[in-house]
N, C-alpha and C positions, 0 to 999 in steps of 0.2 A: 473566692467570694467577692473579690474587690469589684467583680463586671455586674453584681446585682445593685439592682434598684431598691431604695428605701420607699416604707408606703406611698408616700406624697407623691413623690416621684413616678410611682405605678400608676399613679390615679389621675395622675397629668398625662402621661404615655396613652392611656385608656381612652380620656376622652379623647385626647385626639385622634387615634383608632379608628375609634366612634364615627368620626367627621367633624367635631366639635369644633366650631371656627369662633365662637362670641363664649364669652362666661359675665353675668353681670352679678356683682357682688362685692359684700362689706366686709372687712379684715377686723380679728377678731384675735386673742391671746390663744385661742387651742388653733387656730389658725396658720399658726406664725411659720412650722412646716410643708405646710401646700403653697403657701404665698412665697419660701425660698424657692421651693423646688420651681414655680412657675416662672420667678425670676433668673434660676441658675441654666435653665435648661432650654436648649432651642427650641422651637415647639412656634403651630403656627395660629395658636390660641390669643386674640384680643382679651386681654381683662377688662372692663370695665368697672371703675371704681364707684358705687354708687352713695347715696345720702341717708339711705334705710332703706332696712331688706322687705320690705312689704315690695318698696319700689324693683329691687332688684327682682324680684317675681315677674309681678306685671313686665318688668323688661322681656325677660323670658319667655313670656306670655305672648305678647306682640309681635315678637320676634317670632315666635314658633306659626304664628299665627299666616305671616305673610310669606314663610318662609318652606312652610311643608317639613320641617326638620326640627328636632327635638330641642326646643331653648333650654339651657341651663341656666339655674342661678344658685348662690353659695353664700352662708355666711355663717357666723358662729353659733358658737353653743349656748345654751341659757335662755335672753329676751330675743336673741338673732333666730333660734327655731322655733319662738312663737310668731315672730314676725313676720315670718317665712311664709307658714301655713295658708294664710288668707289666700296667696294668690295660688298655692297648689291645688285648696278647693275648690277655687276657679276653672286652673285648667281643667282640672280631672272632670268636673263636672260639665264643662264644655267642651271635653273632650280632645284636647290641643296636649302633645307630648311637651311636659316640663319636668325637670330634672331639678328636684333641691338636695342640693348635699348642706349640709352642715356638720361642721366641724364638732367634736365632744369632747366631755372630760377622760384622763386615759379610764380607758376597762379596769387596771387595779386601781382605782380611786372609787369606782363603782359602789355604793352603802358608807361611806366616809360621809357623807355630808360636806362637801367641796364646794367650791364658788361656782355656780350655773348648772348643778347638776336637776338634770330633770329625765325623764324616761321617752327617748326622742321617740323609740319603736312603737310606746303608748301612746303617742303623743300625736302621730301622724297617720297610726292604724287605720283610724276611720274614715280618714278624708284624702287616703290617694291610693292609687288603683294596685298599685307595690312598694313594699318598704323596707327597709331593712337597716340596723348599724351593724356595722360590719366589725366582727370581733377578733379578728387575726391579718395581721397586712397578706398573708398569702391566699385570703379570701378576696382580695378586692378588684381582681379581673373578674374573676366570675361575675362579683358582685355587679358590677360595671354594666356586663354583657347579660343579664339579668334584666335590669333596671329599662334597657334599652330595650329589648324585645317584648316588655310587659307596656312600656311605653309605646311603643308602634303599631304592636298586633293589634288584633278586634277590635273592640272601642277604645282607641288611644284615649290619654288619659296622662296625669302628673305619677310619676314616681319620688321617692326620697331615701336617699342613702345618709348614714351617718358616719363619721368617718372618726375615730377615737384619736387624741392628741397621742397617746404612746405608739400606737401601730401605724401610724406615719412614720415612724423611726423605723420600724419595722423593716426586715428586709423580702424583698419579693422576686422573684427566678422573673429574669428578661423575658424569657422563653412562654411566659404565661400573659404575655402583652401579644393581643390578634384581637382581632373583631370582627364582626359578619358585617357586610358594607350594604346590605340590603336595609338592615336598621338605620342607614344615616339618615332615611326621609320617613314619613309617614302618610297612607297606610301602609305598612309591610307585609308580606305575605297574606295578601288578600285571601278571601274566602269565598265562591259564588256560591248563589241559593239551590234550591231545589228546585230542579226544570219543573216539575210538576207545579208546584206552588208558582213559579213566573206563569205559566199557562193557565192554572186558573186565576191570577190577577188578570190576565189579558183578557180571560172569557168575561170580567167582574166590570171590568172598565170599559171595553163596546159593549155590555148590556146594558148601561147607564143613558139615563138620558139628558143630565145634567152634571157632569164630576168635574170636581175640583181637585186638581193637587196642591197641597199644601208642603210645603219643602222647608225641614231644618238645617241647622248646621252642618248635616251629615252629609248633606248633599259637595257643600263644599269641600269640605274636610275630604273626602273623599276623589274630587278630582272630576265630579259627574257633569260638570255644565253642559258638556257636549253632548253628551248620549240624551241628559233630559231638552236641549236646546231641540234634536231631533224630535223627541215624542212628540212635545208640548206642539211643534207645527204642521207636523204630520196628522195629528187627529186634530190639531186646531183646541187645545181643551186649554182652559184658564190656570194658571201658576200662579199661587199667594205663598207668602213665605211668612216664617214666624221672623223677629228679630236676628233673631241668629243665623237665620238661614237666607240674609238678604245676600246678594249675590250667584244666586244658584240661576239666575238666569239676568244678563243687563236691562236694565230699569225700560229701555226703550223698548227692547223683544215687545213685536203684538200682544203676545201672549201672556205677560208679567201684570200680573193684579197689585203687586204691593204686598203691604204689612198687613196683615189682619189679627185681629185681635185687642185685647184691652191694651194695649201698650204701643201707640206707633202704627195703631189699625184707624180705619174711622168709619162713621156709618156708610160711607157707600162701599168701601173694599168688604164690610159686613155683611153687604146684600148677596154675596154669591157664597157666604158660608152657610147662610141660611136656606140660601134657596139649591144649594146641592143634591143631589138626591143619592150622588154616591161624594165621597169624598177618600182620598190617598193619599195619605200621611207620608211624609218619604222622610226620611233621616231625621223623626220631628218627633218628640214626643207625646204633642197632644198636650203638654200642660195648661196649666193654669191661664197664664200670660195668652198663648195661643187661643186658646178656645172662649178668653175672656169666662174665665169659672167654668169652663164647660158649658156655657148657652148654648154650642153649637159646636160641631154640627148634632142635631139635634137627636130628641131618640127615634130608633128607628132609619135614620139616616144609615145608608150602606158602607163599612169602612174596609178599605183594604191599606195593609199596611206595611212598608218599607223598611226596615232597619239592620245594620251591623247586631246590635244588641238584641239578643231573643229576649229580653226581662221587660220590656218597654213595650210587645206586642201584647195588646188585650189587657196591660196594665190599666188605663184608663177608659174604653171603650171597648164593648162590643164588635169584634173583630171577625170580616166576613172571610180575609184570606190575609194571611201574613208570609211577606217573604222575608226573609234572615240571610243575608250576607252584606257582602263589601258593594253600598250602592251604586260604584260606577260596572262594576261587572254586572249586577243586579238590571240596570236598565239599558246596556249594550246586549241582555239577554232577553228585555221585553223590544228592544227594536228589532232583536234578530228573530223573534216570536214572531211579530207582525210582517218581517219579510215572509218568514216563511207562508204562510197564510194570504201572501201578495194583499195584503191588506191596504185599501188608498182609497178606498169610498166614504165611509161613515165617518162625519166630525163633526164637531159640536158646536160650532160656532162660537166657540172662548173669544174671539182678538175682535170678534164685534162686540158682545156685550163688556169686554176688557176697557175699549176704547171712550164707550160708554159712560162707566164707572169714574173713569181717569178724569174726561173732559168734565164734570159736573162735579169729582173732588178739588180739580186744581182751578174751576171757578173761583170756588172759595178760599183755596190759598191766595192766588192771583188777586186777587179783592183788599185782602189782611195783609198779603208782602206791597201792596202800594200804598199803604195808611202812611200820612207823615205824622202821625202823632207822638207824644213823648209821654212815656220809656217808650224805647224803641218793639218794635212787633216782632215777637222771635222766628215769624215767617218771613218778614224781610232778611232777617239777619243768613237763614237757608237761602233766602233768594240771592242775595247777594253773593254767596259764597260758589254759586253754581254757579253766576257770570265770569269769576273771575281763575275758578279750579280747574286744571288740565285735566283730561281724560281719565288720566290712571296716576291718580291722587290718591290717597289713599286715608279716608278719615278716620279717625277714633274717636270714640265719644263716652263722658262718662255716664254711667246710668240715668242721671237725674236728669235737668231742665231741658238741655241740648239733645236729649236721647229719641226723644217721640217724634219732634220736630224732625230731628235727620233721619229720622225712620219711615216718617209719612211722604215727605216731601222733597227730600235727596233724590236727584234721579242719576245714578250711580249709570256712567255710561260701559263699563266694560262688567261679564260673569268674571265671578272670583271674588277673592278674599279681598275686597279697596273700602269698605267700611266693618268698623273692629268697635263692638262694646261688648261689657263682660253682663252679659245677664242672666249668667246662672246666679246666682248670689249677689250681684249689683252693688258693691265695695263703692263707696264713693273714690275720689283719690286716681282712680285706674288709666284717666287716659292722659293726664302729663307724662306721667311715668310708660305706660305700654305702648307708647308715638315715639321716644325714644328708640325703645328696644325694635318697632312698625321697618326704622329709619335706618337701623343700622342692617336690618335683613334686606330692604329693599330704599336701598339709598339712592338709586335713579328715580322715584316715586317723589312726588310733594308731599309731603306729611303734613295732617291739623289736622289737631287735638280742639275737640271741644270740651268746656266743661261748664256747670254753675258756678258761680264763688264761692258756694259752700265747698264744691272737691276742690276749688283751687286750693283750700287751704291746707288738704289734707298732707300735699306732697310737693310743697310749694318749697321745698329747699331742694327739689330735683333739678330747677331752674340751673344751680349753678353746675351741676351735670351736664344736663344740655351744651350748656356754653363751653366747657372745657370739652367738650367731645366737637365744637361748632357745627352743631346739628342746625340745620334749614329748617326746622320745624318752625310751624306758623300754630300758636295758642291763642284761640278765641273762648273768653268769658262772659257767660251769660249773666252779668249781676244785678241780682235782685234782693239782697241783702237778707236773704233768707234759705230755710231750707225748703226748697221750691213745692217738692213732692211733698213732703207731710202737712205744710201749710195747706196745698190744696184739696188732700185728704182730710185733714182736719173743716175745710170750708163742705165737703160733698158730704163728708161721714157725719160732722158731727157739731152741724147747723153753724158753724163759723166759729165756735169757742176756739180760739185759736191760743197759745200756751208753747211757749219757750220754742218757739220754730222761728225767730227775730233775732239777726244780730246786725253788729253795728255797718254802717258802710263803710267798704276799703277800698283804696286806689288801687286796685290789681296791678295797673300800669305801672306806677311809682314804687312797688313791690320789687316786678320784675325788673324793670330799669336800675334796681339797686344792684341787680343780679351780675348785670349787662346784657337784658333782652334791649331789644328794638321792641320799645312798645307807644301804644297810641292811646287815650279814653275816649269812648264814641259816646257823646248823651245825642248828640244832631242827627236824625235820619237821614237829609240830604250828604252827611260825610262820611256816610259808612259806603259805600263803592269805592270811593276814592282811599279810603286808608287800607281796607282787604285787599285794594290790590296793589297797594303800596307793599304791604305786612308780609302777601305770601311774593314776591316779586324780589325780595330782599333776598340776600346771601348770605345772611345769619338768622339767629333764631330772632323771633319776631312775636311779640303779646299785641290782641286788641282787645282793651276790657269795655264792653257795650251795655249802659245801662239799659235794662231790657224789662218790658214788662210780667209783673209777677205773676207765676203760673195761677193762682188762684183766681184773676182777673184774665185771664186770657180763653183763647178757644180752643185749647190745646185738644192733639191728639190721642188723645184717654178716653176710653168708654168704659173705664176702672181703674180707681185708683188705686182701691185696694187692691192685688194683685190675688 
């Protein structure tokens, strides 16, 4: 017996099995045996010690994000697995494999009424894609190898294991430590469609006489730039993306419309959702956000429809043809469609009326990034940041102020995952914290983090994270001394009665400087080129907090606020 593993110890063996190279995570008393074992044992696992497990998620998050491979984060039992939660509903629902273990009270403590007990299984059921606490240490390979293939396959998604303080004692046979290494990235074990179904999308899309694809998350997540890089110029047809699905094709491609939609859209990227006559949805769910309520595309408008997920076809609209698999195999099978067919005549003329749209939207950015008026114009502050960001930078942004702005007018030069915000559920708090986790996956990348001052505050003791890890990350704050979104919701919705969306003004900079960031306050528009490219040029982490004009008084890109 002496050559067997105690639980902890199995479950550190495991992930590293797995591929697991990052853990971000807060230590915790049911904790205290996974934290020796990770201490006692060779293992080629970074810990990251974090400030709050909402944060250690989001780390996770970022990480899996840039990363193609499952992030994990860990913390304890009790207020550690509520805190947790936030950022699992995130990934699950946008789809990024995340791994939350947290630590529990032992199994025979279980109906005691003990210090942090709560019901982790009930507690997580709903909001990630597999769950489980694991009731025996001799279950916890399994458990492991489980967790990971529910996390990678189909619609990747957040997993949660719990892990009980007594069966980390536990002992576990060596022999049961293996793992399948096709799980170490994601998607795994792909799925293609139905030839049938790709062939009538093909018949659906050259009978159109004006379509649109519209491209989600899935597109990236998925690995598809290249296959759709192909379509999009072979037929010449127009590319818009929802938020999430920015990167499925680089900003510059002819053929890239932008954001469309209430969030990050604006009326002229608007004009080709309306004036569609077929539109295809690709790894997109057609919500809310995307369709701006469903305005468009309108009814009667012809849809065919893209996705991993058969639940999400015809969910929302009227669906002329649905294809169901893994969208890079999905559209290496509509290009192989159109070879066969020697198809190279009929196209639509997308990267002219593309070209169109673009020059006569960034008119009027270009116009707004040259105002020298004070608070500074949150379009200069994007303009600025594109003078001075490399290539393949890699942005985060939290939902609120910075979010529309980097989504209308960011011109992201490489396809792929180089700008990260969370908006399935829009957490304030998410991009100090998931630029970390951005940094430690792809640490040759720039990292900046955008956010309001209202998220700076959320997770503003990650700062001293940052620093003990000397992450290059460059944080720009958009302050406006309020909560930017529902003050200007409250201004569209509900005639200006404005009510507890005011708080006081903070020195961001003199915040983090306590930290030991490299920080700067920008009120002067003439001195923001000169300190962003001071801020990202630096070799530690670096804050510019930019008084900025309040979204309520600006032109932001929202054709809805409400969502």
């Amino acid at each position: 017996m002496d050559n067997r593993l105690n639980g902890a110890e199995a479950m550190v063996r495991m992930l590293e099995a797995q591929g697991v190279r990052h853990i971000f995570g807060l230590c915790g008393d049911t904790t205290l045996p996974f934290y020796d074992a990770m201490h006692l044992l060779d293992h080629k696992i970074e810990h990251v010690l974090t400030r709050d497990e909402r944060s250690a998620t989001y780390m996770a998050d970022g990480y899996s994000r840039v990363t193609g491979r499952p992030g994990v984060c860990e913390g304890p039992s009790g207020g550690g697995a509520t805190y947790i939660l936030p950022g699992l509903i995130e990934a699950s629902e946008s789809s990024y494999a995340v791994l939350g273990i947290t630590t529990d009270i032992s199994v025979a403590s279980y109906g005691k009424y003990p210090l942090t007990e709560v019901d982790q299984e009930a507690l997580m059921r709903p909001l990630t894609k597999w769950n489980t606490v694991i009731k025996r240490a001799d279950h916890i390979p399994r458990m492991v190898r489980a967790a990971f293939r529910a996390m990678t396959t189909g619609r990747s998604g957040a997993a949660h294991l719990g892990l009980p303080y007594d069966i980390q004692y536990d002992q576990v046979d060596p022999a049961e430590i293996w793992a399948d290494a096709a799980l170490a990235t994601y998607p795994a074990y792909r799925t293609g469609p139905d030839p049938a179904a790709v062939e009538a999308a093909v018949d659906a899309i050259l009978s159109a006489k004006t379509p649109l694809i519209v491209c989600g998350g899935g597109v990236v997540v998925s690995g598809a730039m290249a296959a759709l890089d192909r379509l999009a110029t072979r037929l010449d047809v127009a590319v818009a993306t929802s938020i999430s699905g920015q990167g499925s094709l680089a900003d510059s491609h002819p053929n890239a419309l932008g954001v469309v939609g209430s969030n990050g859209g604006t009326d002229q990227t608007w004009e080709m959702m309306e004036a569609a006559d077929l539109v295809v949805f690709m790894g997109c769910r057609a919500g809310s956000t995307t369709t701006s309520r469903w305005e468009a595309p309108s009814p009667g408008t012809r849809i065919v429809h893209f996705d991993v997920d058969p639940m999400v076809i015809g969910a929302n609209l009227p669906t002329e043809v649905g294809v169901v698999g893994d969208l890079r195999l999905a559209l290496e099978m509509v290009n192989a469609e159109l070879d066969r067919r020697d198809h190279g005549a009929s196209t639509f003329g997308g990267a002219a009326a593309v070209a169109d749209i673009k020059r006569r939207k960034f008119e009027i950015f270009d116009h707004i990034a040259a105002e020298t008026d004070h608070p500074i114009r949150p379009e200069r502050v994007i303009a600025a940041l594109m003078k001075v960001l490399p290539p393949d930078a890699t942005v985060v942004s939290d939902p609120g102020t910075s979010c529309p702005y980097a989504s209308a007018y960011y011109r992201q030069a490489l396809a792929g995952r180089y700008f990260i915000t969370n908006r399935a559920h829009g957490a304030l708090g998410y991009s100090l914290s998931a630029s970390l986790g951005a940094w430690y996956g792809r640490p040759q990348s720039k990292t900046v983090a955008l956010m309001g001052d209202g998220s700076f505050g959320f997770t503003v003791g990650e700062l001293e994270t940052v620093c003990r890890a000397r992450a290059p990350i460059t944080f720009v704050v958009f302050s406006n001394a309020n909560f930017g979104w529902i003050k200007a919701s409250q201004m569209a919705d509900k005639g200006s009665r404005y009510y507890n969306v005011d708080f006081n003004r903070v020195d961001q900079a003199a915040v983090a400087a306590a930290y030991g960031v490299k920080s700067w306050r920008v009120e002067d528009p003439a001195e923001l080129d000169r300190v962003l490219a001071e801020a990202v040029a630096h070799d530690g982490p670096t804050l510019v907090d930019i008084v900025t004009q309040p979204l309520e008084e600006a032109n932001a890109p929202v054709r809805r606020w409400m969502g």
